[in-house]
Backbone as CSV, one residue per row, in Angstrom:
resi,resn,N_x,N_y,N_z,CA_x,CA_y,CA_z,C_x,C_y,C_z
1,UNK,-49.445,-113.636,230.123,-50.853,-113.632,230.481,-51.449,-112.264,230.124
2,UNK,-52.734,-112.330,229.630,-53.640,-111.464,229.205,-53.129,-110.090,230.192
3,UNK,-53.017,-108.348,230.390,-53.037,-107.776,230.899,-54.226,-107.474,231.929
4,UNK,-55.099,-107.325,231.060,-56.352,-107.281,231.553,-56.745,-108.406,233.502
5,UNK,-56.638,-109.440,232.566,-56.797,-110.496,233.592,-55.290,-110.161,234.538
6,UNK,-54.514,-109.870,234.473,-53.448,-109.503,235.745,-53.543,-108.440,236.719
7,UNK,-54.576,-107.372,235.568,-54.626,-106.625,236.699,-56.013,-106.893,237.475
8,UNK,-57.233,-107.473,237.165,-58.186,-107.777,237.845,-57.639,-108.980,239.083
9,UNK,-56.882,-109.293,238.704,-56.192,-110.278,239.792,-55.227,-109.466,240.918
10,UNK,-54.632,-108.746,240.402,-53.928,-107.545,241.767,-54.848,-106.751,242.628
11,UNK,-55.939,-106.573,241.426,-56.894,-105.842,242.540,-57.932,-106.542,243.647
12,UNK,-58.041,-107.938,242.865,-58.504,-108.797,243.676,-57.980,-109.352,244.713
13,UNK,-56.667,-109.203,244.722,-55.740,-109.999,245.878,-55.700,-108.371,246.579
14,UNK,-55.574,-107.622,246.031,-55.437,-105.926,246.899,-56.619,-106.258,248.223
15,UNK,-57.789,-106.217,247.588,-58.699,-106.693,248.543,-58.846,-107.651,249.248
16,UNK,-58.672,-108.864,249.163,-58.599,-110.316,249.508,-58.019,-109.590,251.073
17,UNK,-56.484,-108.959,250.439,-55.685,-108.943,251.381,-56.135,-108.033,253.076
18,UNK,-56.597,-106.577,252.121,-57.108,-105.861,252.875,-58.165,-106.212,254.231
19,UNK,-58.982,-107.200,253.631,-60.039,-107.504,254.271,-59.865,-108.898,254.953
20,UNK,-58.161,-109.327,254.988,-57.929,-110.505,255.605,-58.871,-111.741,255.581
21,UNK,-58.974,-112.191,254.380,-59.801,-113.180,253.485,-59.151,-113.833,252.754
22,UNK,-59.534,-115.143,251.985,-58.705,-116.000,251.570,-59.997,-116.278,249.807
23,UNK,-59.300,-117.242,248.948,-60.629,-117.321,248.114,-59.913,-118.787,247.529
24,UNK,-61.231,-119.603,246.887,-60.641,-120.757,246.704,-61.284,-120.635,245.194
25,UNK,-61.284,-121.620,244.263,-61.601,-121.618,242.947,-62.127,-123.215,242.609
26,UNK,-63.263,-123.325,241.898,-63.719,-124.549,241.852,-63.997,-124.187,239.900
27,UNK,-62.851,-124.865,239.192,-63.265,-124.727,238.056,-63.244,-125.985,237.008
28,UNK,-64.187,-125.716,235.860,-64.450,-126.813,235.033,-63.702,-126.354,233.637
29,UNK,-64.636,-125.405,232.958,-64.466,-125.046,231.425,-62.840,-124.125,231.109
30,UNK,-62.681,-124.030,232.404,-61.497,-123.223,232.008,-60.345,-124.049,232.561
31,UNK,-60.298,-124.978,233.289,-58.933,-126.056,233.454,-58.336,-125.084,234.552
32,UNK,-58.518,-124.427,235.189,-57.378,-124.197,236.438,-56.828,-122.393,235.895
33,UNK,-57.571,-121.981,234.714,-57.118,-120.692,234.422,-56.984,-119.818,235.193
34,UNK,-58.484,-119.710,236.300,-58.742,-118.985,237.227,-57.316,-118.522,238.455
35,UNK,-57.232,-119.899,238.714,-56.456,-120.210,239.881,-54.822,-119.509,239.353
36,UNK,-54.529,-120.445,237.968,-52.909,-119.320,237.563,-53.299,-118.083,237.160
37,UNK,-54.283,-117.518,237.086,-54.552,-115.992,236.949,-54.070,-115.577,238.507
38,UNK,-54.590,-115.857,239.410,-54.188,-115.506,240.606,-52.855,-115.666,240.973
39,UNK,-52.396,-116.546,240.972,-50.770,-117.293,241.452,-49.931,-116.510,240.760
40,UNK,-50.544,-115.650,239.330,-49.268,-115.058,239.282,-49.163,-113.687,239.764
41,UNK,-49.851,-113.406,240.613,-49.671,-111.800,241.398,-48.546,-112.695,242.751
42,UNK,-47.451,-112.320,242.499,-46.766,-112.092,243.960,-47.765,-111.753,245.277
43,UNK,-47.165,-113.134,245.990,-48.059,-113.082,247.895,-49.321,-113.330,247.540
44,UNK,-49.541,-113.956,246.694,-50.959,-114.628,246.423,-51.508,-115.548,247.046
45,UNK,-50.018,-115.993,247.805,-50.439,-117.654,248.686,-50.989,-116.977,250.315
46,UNK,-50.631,-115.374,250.117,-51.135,-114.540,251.734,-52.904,-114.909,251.634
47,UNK,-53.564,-114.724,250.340,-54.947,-114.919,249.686,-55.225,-115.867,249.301
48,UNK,-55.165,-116.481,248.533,-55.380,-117.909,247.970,-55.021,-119.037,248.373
49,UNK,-56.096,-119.646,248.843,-56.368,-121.131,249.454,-55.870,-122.395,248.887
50,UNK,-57.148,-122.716,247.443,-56.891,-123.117,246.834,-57.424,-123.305,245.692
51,UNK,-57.893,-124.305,244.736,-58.392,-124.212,242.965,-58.103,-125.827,242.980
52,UNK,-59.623,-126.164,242.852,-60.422,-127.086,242.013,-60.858,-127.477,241.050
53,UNK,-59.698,-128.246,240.078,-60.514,-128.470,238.672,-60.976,-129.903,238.759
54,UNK,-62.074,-129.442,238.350,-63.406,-130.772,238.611,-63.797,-130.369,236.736
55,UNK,-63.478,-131.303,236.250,-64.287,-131.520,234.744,-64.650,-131.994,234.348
56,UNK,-64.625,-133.004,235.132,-65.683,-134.849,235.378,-66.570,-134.544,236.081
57,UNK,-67.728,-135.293,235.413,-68.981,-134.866,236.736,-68.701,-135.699,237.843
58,UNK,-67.821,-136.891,237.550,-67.585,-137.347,238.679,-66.397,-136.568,239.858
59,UNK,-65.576,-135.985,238.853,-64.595,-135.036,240.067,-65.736,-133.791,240.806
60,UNK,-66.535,-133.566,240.102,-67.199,-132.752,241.044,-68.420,-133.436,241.888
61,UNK,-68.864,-134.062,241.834,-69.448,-135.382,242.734,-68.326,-135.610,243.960
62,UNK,-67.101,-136.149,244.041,-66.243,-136.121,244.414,-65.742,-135.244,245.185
63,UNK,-65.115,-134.134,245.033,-64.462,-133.078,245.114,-65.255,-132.100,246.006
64,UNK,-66.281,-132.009,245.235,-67.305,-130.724,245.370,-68.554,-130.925,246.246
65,UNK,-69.100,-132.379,246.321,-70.131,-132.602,246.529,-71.069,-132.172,246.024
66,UNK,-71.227,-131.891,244.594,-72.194,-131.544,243.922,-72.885,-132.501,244.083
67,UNK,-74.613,-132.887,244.396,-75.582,-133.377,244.093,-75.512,-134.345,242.988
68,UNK,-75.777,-135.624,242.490,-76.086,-136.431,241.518,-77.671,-135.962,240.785
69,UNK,-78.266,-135.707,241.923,-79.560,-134.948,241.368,-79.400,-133.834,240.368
70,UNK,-78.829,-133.204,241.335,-78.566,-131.280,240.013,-77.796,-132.224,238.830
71,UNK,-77.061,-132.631,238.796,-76.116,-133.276,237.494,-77.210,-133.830,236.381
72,UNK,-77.963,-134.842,237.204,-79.106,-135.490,235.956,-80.250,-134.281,235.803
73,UNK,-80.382,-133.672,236.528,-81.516,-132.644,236.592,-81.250,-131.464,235.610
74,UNK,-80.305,-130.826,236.099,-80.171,-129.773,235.349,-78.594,-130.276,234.287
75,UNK,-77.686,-130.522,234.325,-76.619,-130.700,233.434,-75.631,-130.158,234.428
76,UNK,-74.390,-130.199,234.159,-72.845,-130.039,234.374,-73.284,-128.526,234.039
77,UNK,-73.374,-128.297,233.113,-73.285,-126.819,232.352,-74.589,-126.113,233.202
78,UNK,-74.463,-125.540,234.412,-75.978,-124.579,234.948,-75.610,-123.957,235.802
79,UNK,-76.583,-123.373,236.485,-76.729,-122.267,237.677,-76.633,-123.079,238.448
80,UNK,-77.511,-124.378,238.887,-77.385,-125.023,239.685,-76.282,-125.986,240.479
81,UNK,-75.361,-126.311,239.663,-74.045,-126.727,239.851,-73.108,-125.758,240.095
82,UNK,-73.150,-124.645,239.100,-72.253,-123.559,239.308,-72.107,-123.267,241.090
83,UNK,-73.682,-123.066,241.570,-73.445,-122.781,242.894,-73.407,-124.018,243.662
84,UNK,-73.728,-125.017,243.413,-73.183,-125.898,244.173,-71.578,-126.260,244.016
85,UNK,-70.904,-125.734,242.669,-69.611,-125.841,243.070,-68.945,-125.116,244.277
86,UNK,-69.769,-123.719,244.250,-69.334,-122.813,245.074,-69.150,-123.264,246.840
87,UNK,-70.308,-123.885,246.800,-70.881,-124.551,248.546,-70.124,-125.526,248.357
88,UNK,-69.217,-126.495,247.834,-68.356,-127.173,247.703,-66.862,-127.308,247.804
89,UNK,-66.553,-125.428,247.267,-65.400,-125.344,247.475,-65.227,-124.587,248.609
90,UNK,-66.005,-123.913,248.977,-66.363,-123.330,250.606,-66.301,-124.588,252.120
91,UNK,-67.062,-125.568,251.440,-67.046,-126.312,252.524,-65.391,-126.948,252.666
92,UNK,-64.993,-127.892,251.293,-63.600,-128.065,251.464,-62.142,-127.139,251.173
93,UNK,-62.453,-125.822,252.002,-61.136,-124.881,251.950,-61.450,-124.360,253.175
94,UNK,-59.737,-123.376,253.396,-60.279,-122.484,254.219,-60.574,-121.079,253.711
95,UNK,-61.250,-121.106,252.702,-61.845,-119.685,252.181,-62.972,-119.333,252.647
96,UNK,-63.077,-117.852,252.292,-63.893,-116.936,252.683,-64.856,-117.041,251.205
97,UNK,-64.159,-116.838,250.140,-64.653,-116.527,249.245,-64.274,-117.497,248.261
98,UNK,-65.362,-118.122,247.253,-65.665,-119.195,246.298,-66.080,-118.748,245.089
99,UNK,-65.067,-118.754,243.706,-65.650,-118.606,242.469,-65.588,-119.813,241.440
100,UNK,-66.909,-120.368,240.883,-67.113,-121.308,239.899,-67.228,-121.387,238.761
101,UNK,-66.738,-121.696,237.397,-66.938,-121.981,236.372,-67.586,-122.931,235.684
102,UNK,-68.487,-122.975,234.720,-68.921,-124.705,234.350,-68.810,-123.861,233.046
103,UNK,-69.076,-124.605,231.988,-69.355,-124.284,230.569,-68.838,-125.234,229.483
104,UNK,-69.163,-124.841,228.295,-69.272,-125.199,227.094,-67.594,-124.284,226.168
105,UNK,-66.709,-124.865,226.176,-66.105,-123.841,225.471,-65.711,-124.082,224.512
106,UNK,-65.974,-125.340,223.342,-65.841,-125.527,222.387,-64.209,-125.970,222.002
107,UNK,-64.073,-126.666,220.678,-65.320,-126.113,219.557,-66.401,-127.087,219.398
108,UNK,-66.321,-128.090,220.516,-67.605,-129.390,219.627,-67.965,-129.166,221.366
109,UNK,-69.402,-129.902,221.764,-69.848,-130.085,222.912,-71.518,-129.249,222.967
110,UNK,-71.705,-128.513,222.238,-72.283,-127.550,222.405,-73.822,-128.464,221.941
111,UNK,-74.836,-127.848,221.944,-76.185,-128.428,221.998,-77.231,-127.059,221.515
112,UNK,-78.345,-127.371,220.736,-79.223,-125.954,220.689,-79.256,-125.569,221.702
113,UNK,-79.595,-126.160,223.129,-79.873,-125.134,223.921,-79.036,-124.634,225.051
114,UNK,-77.895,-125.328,224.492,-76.538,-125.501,225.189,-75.286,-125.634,224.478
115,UNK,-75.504,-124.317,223.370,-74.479,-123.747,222.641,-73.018,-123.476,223.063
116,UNK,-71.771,-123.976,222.048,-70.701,-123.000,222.611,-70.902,-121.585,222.660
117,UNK,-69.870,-121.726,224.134,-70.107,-120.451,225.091,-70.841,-119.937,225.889
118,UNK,-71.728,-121.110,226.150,-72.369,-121.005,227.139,-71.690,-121.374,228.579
119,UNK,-71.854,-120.424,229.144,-71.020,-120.238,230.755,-71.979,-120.008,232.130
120,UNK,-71.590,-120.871,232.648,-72.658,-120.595,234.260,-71.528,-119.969,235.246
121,UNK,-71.190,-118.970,235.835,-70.569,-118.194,236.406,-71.465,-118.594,238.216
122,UNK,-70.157,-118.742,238.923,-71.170,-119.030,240.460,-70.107,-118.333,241.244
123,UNK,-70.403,-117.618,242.398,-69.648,-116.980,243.744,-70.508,-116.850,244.480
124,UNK,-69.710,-116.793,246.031,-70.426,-116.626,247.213,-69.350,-116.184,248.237
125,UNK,-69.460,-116.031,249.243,-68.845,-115.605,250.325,-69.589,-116.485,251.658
126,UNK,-68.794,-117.273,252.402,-69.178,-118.208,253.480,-69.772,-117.515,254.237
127,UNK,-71.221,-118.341,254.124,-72.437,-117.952,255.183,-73.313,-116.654,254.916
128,UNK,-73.069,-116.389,253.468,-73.930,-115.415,252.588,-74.660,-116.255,251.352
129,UNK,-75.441,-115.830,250.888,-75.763,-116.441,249.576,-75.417,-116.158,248.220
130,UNK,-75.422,-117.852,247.922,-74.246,-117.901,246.370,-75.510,-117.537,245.347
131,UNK,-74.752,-116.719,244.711,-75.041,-116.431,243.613,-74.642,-117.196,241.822
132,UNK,-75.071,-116.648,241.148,-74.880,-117.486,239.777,-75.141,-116.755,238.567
133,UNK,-74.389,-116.370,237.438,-75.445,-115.769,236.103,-74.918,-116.879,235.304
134,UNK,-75.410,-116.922,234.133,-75.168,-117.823,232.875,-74.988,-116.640,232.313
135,UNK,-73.609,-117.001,230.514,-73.000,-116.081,230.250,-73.548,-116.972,228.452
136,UNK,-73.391,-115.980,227.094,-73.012,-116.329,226.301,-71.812,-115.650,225.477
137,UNK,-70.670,-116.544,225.719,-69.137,-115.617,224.839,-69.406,-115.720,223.930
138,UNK,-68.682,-115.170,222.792,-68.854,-115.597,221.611,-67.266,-116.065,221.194
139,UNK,-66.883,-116.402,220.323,-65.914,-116.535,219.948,-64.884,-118.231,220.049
140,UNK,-63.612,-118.431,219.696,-63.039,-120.124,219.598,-63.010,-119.984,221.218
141,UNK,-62.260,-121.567,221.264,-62.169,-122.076,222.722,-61.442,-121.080,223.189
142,UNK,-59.789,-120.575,223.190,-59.585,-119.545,223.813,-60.295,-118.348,224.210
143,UNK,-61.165,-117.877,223.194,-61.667,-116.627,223.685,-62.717,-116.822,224.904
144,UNK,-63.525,-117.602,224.480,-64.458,-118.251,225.806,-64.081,-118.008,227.195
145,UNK,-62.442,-118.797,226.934,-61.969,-119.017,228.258,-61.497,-117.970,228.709
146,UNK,-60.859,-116.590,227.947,-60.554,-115.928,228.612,-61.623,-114.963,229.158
147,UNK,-62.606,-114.592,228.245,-63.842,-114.118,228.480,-64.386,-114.537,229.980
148,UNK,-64.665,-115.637,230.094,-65.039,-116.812,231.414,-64.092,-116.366,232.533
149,UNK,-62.645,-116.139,232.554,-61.759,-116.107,233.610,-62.033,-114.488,233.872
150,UNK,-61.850,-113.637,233.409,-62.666,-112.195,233.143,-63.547,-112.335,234.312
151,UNK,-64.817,-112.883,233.281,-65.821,-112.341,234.536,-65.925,-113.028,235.645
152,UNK,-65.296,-113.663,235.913,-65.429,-114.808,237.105,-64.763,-113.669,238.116
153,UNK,-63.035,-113.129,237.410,-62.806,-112.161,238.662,-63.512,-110.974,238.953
154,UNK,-64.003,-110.397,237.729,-65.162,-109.295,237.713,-66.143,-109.527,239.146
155,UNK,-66.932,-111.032,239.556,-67.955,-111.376,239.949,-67.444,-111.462,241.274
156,UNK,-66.315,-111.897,241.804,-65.623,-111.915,242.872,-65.380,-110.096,243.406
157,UNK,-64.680,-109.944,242.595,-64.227,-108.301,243.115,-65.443,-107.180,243.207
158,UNK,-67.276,-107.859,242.645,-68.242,-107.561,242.945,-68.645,-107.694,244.343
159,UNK,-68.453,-108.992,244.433,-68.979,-109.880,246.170,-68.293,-108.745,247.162
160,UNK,-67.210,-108.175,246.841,-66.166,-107.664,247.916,-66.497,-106.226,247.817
161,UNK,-67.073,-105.636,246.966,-67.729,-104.002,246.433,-66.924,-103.724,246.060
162,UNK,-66.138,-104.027,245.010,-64.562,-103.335,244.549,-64.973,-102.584,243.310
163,UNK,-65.883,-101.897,243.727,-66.308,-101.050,242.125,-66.118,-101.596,240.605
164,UNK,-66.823,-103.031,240.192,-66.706,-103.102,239.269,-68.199,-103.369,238.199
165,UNK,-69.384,-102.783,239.145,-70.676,-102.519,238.327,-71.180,-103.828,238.048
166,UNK,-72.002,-103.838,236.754,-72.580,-105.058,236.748,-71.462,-105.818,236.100
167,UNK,-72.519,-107.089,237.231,-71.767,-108.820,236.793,-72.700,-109.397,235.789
């Protein structure tokens, strides 16, 4: 696994731990990357709840309780789902803390205005408000995804003030 992404994951579980918090993962475009980014820091299961791959709009209908509305309204791929994955995986875990993925990661799927690499990034912390950015990676399906798993822990280890600037 990427270095990079191992150590944003130690430092994320550093904190998790510190602050006796748990975090769950609700992901689409990246298949569960998020979640084995985490699992592989040793005592991860002291932090980590659990990880949701919803890549059906129906698994996240399902799963997540995402809205049927936001789905026809805005798309799978948005801000608006992103954080409703978040309020989804919050409601079904026992986490503190919720990070979401949706996106486009190619190489076919993509749309003018919903290009590959387009990424909706969502976190929150239970009983604070979820947040969301949309991302554009550049690069094949791998790079996307690792790009995507990146800032997702970037955006988390933000929520917690772990000095990592802008999300």
């Amino acid at each position: 696994m990427d270095k990079q992404i191992i150590e944003l994951a130690q430092l994320l579980g550093q904190s998790l731990a510190e602050k006796k918090m748990k975090i769950a993962t609700a992901e689409s475009c990246t298949g569960g990357a998020i979640a084995q980014a985490i699992t592989e820091i040793p005592g991860s299961s002291g932090w980590f709840d659990r990880g949701f791959v919803t890549y059906s709009n129906l698994s996240k209908l399902q799963m997540l309780q995402v809205g049927q509305s936001a789905l026809d309204q805005y798309g799978a791929v948005s801000d608006e789902v992103a954080k409703q994955m978040v309020l989804g995986a919050l409601i079904n875990s026992d986490a503190d803390l919720a990070v979401s993925v949706t996106g486009i990661a190619g190489p076919g799927g993509g749309s003018e205005t919903k290009p590959v690499g387009t990424v909706h990034i969502g976190w929150g912390l239970k009983g604070h408000a979820v947040r969301s950015k949309k991302y554009y990676f550049p690069g094949n399906r791998v790079e996307v995804r690792k790009q995507t798993v990146v800032s997702a822990l970037k955006a988390c280890l933000a929520e917690l003030n772990v000095g990592w600037g802008e999300v």
